[in-house]
N, C-alpha and C positions, 0 to 999 in steps of 0.2 A: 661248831666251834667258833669262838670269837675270833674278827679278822687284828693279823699281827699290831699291836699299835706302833706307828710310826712315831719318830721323833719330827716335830711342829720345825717345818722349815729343811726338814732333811730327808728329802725322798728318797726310800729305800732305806734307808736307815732305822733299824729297829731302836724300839726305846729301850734301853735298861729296864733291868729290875728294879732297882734304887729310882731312878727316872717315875716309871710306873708308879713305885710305892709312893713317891712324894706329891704326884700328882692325886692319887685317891685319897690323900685328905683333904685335899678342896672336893673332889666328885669322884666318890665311895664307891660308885657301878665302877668305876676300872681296875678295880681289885681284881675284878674278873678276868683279868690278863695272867697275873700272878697262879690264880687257881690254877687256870687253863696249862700256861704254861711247867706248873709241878705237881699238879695234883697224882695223875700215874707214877711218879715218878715214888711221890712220898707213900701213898699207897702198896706199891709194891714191896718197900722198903721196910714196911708194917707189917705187911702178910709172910715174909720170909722170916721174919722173928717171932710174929705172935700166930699167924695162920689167917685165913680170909675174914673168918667171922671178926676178930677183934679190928685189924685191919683198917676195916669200913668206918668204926667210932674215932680212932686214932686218926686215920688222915682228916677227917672230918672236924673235928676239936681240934687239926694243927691250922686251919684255914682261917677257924673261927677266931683262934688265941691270935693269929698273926693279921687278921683285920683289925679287931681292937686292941692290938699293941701296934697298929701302922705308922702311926705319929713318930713313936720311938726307936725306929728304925735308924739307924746309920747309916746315911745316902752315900758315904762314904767307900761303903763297898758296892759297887756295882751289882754285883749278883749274888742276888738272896738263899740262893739252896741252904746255905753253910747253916744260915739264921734259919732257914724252915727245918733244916735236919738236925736243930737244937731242940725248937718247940717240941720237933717229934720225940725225941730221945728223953725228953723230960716225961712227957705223956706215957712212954715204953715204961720209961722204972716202976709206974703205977703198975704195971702188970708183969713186974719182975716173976712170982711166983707162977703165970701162965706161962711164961718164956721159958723158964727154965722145964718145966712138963712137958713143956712141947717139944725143948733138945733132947730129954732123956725118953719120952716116948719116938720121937725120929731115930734115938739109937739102938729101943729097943727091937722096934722092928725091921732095921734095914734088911738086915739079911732073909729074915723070915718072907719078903716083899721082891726080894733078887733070884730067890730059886722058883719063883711061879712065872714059870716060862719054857721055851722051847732046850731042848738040850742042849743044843750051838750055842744059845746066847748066854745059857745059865755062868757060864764061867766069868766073863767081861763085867756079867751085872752082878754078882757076887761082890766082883772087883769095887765096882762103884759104889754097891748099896754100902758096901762093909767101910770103903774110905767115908760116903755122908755118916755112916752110925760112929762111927770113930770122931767124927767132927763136931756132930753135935754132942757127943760126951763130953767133948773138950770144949767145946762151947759154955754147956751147963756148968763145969765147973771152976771159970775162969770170973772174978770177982767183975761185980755189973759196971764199975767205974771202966775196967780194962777191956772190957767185952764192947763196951757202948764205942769205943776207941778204936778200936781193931775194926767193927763190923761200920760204921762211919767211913772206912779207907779201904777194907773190902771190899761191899757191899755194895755202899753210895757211892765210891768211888770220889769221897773228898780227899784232900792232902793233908798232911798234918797239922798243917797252920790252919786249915781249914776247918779240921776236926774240933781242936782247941780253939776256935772262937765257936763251933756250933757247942761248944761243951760250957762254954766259959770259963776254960782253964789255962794258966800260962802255957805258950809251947811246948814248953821243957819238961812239962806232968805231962802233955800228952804222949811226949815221945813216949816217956820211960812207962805209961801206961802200954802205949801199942807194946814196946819192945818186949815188955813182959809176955803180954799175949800171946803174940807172934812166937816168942819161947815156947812158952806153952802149947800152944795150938802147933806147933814142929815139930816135938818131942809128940806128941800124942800122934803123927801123922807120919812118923817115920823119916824126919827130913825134909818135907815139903814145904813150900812156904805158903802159909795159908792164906793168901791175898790170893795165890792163883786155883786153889781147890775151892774155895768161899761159895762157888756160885750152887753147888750141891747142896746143902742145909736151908 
């Protein structure tokens, strides 16, 4: 792994993101700070949507799209996730039709997946398989602008300001984006609030 890049003149002091990125268009190799520092992160974030295989193309096309968009960055914000969990989410809507396969095949097998086990445990994981397959149905059928919204402040764990620039949408579409979801995805779950059940799907 690459070591942390310092900021010039401030020992111990890590560089920004913004920092990093403005620097790699004079010298391109320290982009590789950026990957280093999100590449797991945006990966993971692929594979819980699309599953491992697509996963691998997606964070990989977000690395690529966000070095040759480096220049157009806005050093403005400090730290890039918001802008790398844009690329990503753009890249995601191309494989809208596998997304949604993969919620409705996760809810078709939850339960079938919860009773192959010990007798003690079959009840708990009943419990859990049966809330993932309930999630991911409500996943699949929650419109992809409002879904991409929700699972960005689930998921990734952005905010909603945050959300709404990786989306590039005003705040006030993303709220009422999440809010609908979160409706939805509550009413399908009995109550819960699906930021905190999320990490199942």
């Amino acid at each position: 792994m690459a070591a942390v890049m310092r900021i010039a003149g401030e020992p111990g002091t890590e560089a920004t993101d913004a920092e990093v990125i403005r620097l790699s268009t004079l010298k391109p190799e320290l982009f590789a700070e950026i990957f280093d520092r999100y590449y797991a992160e945006i990966y993971g974030y692929a594979a819980r949507r699309l599953g491992p295989g697509l996963a691998d193309d997606v964070a990989a096309e977000t690395f690529l799209i966000a070095f040759d968009r480096r220049d157009q960055y806005d050093v403005a914000h400090p730290l890039a996730r918001p802008w790398l969990y844009g690329i990503a989410s753009n890249l995601l809507s191309r494989h809208h039709r596998a997304e949604i396969r993969r919620y409705k095949a996760l809810a078709r097998v939850a339960v079938h997946e919860a009773t192959d086990g010990h007798a003690d445990q079959i009840e708990g994981r009943v419990d859990a398989e049966s809330t993932r397959g309930v999630l991911a149905a409500a996943l699949a059928a929650i419109p992809a602008k409002d879904r991409d919204v929700l699972l960005l402040v689930a998921w990734a764990g952005l905010s909603g300001e945050e959300a709404a620039r990786a989306l590039r949408v005003p705040a006030g579409t993303a709220r009422s984006r999440l809010h609908r979801a979160r409706k939805k995805v509550r009413a399908a779950l009995g109550g819960f609030d699906p930021t905190t059940v999320g990490e199942d799907a």
